[in-house]
Backbone as CSV, one residue per row, in Angstrom:
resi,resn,N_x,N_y,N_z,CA_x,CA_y,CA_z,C_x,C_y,C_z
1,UNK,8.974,55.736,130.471,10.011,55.279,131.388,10.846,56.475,131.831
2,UNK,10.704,56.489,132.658,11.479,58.106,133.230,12.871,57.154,134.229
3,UNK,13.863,58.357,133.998,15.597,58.184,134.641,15.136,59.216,135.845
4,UNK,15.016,60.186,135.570,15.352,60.966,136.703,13.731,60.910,138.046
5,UNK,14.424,60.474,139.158,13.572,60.920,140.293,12.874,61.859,140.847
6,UNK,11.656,62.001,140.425,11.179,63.361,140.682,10.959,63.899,142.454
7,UNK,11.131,63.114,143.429,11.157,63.782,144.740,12.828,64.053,145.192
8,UNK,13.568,63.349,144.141,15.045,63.982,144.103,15.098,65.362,143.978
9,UNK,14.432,65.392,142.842,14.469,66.692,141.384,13.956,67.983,142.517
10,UNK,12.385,67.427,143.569,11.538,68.269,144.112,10.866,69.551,143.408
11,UNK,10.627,68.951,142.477,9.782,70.090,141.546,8.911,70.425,142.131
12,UNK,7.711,71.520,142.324,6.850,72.049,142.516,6.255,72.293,141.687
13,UNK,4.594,72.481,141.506,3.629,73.262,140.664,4.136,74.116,140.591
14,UNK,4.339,74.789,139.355,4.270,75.975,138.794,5.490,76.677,138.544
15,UNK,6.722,75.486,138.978,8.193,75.987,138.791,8.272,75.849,137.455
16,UNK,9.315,76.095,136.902,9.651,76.949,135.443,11.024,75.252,135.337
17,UNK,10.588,74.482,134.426,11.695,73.435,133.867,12.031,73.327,132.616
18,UNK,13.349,73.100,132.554,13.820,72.656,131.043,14.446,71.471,131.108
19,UNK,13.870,70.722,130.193,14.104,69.615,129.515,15.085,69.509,128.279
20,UNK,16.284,69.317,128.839,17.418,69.841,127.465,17.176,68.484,127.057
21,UNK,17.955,68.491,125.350,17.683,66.997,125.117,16.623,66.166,124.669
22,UNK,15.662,67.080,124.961,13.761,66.675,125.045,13.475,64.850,124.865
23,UNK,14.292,65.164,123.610,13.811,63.230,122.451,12.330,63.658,122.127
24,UNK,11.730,62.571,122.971,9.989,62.519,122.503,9.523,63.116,123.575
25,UNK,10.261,63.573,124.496,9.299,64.151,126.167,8.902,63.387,127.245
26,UNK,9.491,61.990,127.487,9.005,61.778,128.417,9.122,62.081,129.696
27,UNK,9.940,63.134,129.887,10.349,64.032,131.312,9.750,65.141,131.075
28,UNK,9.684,65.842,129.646,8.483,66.865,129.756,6.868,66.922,129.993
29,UNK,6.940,65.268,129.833,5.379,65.322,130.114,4.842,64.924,131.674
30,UNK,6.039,64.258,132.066,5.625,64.160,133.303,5.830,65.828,134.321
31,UNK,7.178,66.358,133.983,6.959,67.523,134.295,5.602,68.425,134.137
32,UNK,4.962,68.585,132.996,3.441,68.790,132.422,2.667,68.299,133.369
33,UNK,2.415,67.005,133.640,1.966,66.246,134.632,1.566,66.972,135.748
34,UNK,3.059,67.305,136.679,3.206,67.842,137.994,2.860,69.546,137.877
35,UNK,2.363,69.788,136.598,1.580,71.298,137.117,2.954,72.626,136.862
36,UNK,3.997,72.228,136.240,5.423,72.756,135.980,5.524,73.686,134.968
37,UNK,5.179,74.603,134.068,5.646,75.159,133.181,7.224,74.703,132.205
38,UNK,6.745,74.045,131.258,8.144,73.482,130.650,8.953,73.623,129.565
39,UNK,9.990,73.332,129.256,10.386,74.289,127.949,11.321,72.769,127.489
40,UNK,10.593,72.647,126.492,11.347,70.977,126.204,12.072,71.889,125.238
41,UNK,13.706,71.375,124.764,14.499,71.915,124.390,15.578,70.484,123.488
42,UNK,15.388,70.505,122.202,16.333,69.938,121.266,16.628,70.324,119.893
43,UNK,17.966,69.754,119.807,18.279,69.772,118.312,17.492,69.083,116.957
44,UNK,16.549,68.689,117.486,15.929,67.970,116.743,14.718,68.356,116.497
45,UNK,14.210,68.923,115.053,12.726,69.958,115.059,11.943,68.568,115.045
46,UNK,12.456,67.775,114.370,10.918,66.582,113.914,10.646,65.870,115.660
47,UNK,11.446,65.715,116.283,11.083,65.564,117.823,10.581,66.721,118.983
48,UNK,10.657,67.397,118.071,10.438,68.783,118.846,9.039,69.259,119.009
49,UNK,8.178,68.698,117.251,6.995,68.595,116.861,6.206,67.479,117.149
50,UNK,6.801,66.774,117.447,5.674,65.431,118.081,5.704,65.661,119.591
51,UNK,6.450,66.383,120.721,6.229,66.633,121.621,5.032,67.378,122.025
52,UNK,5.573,69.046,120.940,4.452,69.841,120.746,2.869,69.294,120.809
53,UNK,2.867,68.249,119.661,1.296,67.865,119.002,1.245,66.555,120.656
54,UNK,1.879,65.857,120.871,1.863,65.197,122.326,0.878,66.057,123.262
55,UNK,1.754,66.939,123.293,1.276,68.046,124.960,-0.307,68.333,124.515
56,UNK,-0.819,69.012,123.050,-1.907,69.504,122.485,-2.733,67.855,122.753
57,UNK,-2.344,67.282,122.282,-3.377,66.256,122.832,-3.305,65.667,124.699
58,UNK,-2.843,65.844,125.265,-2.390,66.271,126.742,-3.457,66.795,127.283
59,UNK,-3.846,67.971,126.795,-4.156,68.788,127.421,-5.801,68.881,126.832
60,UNK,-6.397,68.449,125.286,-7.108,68.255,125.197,-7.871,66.649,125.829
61,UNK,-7.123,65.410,126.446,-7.571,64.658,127.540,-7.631,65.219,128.388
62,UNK,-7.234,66.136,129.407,-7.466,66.950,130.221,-6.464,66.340,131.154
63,UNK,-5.087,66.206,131.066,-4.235,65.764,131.582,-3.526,66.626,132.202
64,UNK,-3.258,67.703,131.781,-2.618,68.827,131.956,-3.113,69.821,133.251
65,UNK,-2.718,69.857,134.414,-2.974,71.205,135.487,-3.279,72.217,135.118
66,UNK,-4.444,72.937,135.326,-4.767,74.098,134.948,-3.217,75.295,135.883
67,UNK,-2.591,75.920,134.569,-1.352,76.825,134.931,-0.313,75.944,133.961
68,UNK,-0.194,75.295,133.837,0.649,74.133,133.343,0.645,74.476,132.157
69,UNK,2.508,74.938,131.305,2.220,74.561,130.036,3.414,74.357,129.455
70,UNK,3.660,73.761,128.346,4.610,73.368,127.390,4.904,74.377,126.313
71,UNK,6.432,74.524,126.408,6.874,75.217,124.725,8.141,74.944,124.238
72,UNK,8.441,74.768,122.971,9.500,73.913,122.358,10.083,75.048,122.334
73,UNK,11.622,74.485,122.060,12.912,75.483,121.840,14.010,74.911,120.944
74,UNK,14.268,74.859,119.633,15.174,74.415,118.779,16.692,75.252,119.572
75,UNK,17.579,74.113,120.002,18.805,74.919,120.477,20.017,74.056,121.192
76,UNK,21.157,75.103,121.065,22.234,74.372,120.762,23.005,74.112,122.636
77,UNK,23.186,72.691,123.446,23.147,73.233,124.642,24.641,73.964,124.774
78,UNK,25.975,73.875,124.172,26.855,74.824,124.365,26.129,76.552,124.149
79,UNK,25.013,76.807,123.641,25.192,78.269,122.962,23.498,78.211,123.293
80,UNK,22.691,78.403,124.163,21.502,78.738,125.007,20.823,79.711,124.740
81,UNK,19.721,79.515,123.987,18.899,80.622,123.910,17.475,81.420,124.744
82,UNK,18.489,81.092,126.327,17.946,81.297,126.776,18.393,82.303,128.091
83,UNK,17.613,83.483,129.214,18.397,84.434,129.784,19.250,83.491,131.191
84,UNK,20.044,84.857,131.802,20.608,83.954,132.985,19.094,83.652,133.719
85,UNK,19.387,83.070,134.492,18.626,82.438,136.127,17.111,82.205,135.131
86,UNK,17.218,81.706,134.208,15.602,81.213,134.098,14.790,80.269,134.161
87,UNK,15.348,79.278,135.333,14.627,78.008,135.251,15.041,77.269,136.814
88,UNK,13.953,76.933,137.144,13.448,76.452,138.392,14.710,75.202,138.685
89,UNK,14.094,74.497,137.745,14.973,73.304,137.509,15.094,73.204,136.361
90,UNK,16.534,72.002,135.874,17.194,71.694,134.617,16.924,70.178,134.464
91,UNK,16.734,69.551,133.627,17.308,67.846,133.497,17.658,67.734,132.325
92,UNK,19.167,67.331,132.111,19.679,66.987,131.064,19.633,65.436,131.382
93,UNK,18.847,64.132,130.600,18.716,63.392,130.460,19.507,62.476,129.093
94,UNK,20.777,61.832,129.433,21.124,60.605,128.883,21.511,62.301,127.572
95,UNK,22.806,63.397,127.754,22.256,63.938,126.632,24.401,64.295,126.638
96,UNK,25.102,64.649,127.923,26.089,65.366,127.874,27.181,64.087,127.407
97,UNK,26.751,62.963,127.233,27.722,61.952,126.582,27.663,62.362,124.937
98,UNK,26.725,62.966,124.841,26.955,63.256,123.128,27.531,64.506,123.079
99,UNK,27.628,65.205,123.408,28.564,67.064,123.514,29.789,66.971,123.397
100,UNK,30.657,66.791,122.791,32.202,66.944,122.464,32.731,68.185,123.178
101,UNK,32.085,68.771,123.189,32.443,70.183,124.457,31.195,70.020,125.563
102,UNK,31.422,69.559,126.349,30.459,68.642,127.558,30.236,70.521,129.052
103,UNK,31.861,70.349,128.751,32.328,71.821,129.911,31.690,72.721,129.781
104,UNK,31.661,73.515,128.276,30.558,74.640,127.570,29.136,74.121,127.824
105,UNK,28.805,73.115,127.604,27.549,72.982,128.513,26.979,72.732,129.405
106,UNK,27.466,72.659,130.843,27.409,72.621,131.841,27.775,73.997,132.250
107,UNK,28.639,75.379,131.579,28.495,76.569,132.046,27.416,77.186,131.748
108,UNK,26.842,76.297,130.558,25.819,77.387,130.084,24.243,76.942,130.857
109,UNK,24.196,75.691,131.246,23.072,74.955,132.095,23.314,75.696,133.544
110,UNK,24.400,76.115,134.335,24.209,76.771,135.447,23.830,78.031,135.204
111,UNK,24.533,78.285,134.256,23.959,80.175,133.440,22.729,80.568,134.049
112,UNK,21.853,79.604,133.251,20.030,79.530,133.670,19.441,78.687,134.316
113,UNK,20.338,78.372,135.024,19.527,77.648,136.795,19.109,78.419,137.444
114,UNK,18.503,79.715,138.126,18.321,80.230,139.536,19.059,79.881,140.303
115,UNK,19.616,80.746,141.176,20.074,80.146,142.305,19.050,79.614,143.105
116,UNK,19.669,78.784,144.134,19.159,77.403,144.222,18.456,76.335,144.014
117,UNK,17.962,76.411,142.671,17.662,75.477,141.713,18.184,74.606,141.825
118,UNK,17.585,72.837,140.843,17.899,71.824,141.410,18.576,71.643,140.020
119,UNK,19.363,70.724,139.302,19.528,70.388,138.326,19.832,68.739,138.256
120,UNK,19.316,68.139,137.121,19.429,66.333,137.296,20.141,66.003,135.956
121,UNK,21.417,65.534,136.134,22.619,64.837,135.159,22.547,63.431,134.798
122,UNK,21.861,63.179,133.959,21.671,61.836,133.725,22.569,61.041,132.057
123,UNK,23.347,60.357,132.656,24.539,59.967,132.023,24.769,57.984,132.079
124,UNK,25.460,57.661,130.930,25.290,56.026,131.152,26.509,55.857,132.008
125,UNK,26.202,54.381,133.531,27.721,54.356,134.239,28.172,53.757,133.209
126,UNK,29.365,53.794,133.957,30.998,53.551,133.649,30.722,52.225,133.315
127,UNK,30.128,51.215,134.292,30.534,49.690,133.767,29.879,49.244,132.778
128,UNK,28.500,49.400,132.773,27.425,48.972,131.363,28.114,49.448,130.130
129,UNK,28.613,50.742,130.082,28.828,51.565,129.077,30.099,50.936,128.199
130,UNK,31.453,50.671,129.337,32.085,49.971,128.983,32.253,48.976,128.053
131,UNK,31.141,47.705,128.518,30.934,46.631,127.970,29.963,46.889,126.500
132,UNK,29.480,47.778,126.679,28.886,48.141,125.089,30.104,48.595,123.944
133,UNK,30.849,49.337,124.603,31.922,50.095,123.975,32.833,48.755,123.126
134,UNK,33.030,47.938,124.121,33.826,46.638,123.963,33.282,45.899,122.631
135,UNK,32.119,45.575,122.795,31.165,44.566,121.970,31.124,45.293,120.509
136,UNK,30.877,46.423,120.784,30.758,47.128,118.830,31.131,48.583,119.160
137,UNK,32.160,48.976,117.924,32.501,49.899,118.046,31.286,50.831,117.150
138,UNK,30.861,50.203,116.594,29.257,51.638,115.874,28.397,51.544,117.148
139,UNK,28.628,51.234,118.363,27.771,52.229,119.224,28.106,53.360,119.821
140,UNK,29.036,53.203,119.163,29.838,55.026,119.714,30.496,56.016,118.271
141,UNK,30.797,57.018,118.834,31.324,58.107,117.713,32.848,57.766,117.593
142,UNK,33.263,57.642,116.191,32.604,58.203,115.186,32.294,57.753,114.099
143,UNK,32.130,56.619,114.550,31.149,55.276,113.578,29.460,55.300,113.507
144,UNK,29.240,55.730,115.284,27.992,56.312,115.185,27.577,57.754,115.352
145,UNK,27.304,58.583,114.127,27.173,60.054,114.118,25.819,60.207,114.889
146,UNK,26.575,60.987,115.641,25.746,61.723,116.930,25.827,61.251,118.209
147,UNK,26.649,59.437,118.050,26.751,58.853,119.268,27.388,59.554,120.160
148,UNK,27.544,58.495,121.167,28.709,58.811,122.631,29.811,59.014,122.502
149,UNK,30.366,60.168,122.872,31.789,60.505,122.918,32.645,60.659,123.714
150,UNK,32.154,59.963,125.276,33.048,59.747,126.022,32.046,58.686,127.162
151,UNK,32.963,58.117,128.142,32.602,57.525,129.160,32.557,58.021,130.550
152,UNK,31.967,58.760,131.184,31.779,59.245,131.988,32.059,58.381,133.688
153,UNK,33.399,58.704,134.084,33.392,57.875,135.511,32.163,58.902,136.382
154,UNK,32.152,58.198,137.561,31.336,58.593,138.339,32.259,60.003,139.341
155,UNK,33.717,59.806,139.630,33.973,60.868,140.332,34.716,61.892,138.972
156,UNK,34.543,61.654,137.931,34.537,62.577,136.750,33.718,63.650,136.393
157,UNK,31.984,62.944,136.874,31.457,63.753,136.306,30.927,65.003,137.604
158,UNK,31.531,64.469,138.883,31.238,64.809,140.358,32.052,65.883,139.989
159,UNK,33.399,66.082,139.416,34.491,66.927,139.475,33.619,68.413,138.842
160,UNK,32.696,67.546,137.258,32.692,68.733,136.151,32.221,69.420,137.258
161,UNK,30.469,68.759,137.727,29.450,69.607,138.443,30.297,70.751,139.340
162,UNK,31.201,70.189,140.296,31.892,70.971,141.320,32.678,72.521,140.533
163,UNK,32.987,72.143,139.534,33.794,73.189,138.545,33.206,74.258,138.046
164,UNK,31.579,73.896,137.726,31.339,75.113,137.785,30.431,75.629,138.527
165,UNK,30.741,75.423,139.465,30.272,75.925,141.213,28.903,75.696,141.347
166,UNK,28.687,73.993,141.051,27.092,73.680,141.607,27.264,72.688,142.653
167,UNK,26.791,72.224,143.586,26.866,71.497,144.772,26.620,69.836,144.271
168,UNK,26.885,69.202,144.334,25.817,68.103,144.075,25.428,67.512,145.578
169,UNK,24.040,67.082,145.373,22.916,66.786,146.278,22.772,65.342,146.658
170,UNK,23.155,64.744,145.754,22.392,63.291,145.473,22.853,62.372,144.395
171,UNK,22.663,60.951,144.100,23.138,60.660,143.219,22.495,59.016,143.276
172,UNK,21.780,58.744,142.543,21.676,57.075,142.201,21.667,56.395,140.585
173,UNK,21.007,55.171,140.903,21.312,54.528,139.350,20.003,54.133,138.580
174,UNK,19.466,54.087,137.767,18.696,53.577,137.256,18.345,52.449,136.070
175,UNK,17.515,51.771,135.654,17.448,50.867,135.036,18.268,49.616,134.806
176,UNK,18.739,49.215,135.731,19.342,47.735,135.010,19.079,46.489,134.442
177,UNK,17.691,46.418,134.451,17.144,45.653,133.621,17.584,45.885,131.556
178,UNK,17.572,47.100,131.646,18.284,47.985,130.302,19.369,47.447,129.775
179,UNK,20.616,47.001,130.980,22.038,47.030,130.091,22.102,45.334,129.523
180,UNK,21.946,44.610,130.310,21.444,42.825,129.195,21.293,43.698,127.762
181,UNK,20.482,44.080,127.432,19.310,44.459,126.613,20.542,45.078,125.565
182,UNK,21.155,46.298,126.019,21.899,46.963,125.235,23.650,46.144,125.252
183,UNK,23.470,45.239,125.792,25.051,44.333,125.592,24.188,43.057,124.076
184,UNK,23.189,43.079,124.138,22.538,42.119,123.039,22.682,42.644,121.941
185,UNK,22.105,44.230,122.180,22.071,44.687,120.694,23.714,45.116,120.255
186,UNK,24.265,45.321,121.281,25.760,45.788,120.885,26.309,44.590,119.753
187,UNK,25.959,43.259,120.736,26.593,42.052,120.410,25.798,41.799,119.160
188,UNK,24.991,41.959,118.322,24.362,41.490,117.176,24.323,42.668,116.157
189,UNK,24.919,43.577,116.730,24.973,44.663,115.500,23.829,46.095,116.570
190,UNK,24.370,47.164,116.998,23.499,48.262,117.383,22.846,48.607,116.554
191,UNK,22.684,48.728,115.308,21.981,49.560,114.051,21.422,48.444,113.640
192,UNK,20.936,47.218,113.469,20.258,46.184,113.631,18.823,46.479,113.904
193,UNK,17.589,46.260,113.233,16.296,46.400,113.567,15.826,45.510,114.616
194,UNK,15.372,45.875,115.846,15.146,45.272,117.034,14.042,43.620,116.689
195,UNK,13.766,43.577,115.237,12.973,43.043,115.440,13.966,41.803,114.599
196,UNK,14.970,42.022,114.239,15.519,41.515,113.449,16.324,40.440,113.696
197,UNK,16.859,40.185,114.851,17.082,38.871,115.568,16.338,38.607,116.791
198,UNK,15.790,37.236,117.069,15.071,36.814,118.385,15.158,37.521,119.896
199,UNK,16.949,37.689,120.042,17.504,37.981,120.997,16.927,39.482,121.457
200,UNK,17.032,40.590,120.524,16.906,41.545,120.650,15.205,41.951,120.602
201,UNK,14.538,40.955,120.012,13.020,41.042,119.514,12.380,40.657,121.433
202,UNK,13.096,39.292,121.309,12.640,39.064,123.001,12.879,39.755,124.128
203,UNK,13.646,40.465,124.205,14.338,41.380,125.397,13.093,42.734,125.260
204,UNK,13.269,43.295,123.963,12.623,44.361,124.009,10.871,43.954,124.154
205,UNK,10.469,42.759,123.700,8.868,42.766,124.201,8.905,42.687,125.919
206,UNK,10.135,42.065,126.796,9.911,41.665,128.223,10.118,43.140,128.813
207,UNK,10.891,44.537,128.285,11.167,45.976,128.647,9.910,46.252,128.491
208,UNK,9.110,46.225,127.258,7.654,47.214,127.148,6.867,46.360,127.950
209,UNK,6.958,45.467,128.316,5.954,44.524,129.200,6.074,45.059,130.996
210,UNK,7.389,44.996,131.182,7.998,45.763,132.285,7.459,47.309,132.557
211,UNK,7.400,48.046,131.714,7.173,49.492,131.716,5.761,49.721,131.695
212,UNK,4.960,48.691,130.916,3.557,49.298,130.720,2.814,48.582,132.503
213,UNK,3.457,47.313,132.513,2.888,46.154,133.761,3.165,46.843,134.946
214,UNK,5.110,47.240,134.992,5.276,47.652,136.296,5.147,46.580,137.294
215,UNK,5.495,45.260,136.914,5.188,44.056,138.273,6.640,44.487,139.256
216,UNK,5.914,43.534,140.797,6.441,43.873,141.444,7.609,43.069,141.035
217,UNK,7.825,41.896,140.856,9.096,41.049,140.674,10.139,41.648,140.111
218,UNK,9.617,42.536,138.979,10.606,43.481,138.261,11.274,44.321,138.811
219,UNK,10.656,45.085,139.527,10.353,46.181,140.502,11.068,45.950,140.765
220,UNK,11.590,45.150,142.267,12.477,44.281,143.238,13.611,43.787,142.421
221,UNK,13.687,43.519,141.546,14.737,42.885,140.836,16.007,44.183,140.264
222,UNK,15.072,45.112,139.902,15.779,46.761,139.436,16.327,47.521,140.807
223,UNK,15.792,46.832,141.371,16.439,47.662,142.874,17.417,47.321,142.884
224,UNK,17.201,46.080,143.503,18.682,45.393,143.522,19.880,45.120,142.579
225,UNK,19.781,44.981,141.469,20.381,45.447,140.438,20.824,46.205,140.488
226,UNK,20.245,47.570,140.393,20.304,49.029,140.228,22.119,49.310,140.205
227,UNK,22.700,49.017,141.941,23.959,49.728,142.161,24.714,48.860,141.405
228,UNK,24.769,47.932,140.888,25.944,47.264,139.775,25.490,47.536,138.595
229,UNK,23.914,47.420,137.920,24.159,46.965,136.337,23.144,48.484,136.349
230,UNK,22.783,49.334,136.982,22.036,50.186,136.276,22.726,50.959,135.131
231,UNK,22.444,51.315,133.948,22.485,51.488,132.832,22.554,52.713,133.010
232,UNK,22.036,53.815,133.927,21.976,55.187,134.002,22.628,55.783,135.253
233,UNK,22.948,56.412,135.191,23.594,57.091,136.440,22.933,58.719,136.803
234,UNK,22.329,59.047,137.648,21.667,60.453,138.178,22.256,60.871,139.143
235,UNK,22.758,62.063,138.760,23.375,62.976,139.599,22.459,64.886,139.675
236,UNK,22.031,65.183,141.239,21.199,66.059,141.137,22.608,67.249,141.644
237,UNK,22.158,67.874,141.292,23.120,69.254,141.869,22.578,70.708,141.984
238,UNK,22.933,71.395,143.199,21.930,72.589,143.238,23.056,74.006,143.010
239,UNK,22.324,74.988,142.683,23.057,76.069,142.450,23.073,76.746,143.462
240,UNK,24.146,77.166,144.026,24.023,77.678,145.687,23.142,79.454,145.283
241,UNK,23.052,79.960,146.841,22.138,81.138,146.793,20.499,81.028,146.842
242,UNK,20.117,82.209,146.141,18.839,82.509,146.274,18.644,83.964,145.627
243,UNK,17.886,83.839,144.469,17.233,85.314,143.968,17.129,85.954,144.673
244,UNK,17.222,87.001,144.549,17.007,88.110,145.951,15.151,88.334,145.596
245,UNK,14.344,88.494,146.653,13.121,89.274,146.420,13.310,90.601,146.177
246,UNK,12.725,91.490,145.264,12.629,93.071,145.672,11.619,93.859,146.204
247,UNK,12.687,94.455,147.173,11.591,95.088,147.975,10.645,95.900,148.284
248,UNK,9.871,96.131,148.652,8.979,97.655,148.901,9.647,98.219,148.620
249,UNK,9.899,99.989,147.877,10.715,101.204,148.567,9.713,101.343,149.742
250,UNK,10.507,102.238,151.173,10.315,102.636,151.501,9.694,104.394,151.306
251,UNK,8.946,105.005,152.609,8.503,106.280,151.960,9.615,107.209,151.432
252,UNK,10.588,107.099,151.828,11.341,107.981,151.878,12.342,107.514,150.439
253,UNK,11.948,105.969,149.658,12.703,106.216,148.812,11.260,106.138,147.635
254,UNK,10.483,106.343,147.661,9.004,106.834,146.712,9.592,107.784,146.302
255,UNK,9.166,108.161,144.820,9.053,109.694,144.157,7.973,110.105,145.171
256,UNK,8.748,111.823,145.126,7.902,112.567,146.018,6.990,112.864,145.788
257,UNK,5.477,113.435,146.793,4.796,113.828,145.785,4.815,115.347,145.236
258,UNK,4.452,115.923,144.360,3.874,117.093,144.106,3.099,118.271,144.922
259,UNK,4.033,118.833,145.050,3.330,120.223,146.363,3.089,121.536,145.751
260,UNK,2.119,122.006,145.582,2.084,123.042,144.512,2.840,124.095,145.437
261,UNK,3.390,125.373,144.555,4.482,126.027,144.762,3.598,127.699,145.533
């Protein structure tokens, strides 16, 4: 199930992406997919390694674009181990609601954008998020360690992007079929095994049914949905400029040659 829009994103074969956040990869693999060079990137080694062994079997189905490849990065997104301008594109997916210093990472994500690189902010809206917040307080920090630590308005998070001098491009919603789903589990306990009351057991077989089926009814139904109950909010933003190419020297700026004396 992918958040971010990839003719938003406009990736190209063979551009250079990071996947902050990674989880299990499902934006790194579709990136993989599109022929991208990718650098899935989390705090998390045991997710870091099933991506890895993911892509290796990827690529042994023969899924993978010849040029195309995957490499993990254990790392912290305030503190980047990675150089300036090194990446085509960025997608931080569903990741800067957990950062208690959100600002430090968003300087350090333009750090290694390229100029004019695309970057995709994917964050829960304001209203779904709300109503989870409401229903149980262990779906958030600091009841839930590692949870959400803030609520992100929509001209809030327009401000951060602008602050540290990235443009934003674009912006829609995704999944609302999702927030029902996550007002259920709020309401019956979030840390609750999905399988463990009806409510939450039934919702989640009609999501994997949705995702694997893809019917159109659904389809149509998430559209329309989308601008009130989508569950996700995407915001793309580009880094103004352009790498410079370097150029030929000219003859006159060549080492000279050698003229015997």
């Amino acid at each position: 199930m992918l958040t971010v829009d990839y003719e938003k994103l406009q990736l190209q074969a063979g551009e250079i992406v990071l996947d902050l956040g990674a989880g299990f990869g499902r934006h790194a693999f579709e990136s993989l997919r599109r022929g991208a060079t990718v650098v899935a990137c989390d705090l998390a080694w045991d997710e870091l390694i099933s991506v890895g062994n993911t892509a290796i079997a990827m690529a042994e189905a023969g899924e993978i674009p010849t040029g195309a490849t995957l490499s993990t990065a254990n790392g912290d997104a305030t503190k980047l181990p990675f150089a300036d301008n090194s990446f085509d594109r960025i997608i931080a997916s569903e990741v800067m609601e957990h950062i208690p210093d959100d600002d430090a990472a968003l300087v350090e994500l333009t750090r290694i954008l390229k100029p004019g690189g695309i970057m995709a902010i994917t964050v829960p809206a304001s209203f779904p998020e709300k109503i989870c917040w409401k229903l149980s307080d262990e779906y958030y920090a600091p009841k839930s360690v590692g949870g959400h630590v803030r609520i992100y308005t929509a001209d809030e998070l327009v401000a951060k992007i602008e602050g540290v001098g990235l443009t934003p491009v674009d912006v829609h919603r995704a999944h609302a079929l999702h927030s029902p789903y996550w007002w259920i589990r709020c309401a019956v306990g979030p840390h609750r095994d999905i399988d463990d009351h009806p409510l939450t057991k039934a919702y989640h077989k009609l999501l994997v049914w949705d995702i694997a089926k893809a019917p159109a009814a659904t389809r149509i139904a998430d559209r329309v949905l989308n601008p009130v109950l989508g569950k996700s909010i995407i915001h793309y933003a580009q880094k103004p400029g352009r790498i410079p190419v370097p150029l030929e020297p000219t003859s006159t700026e060549k080492e000279p040659a050698h003229v015997p004396a």
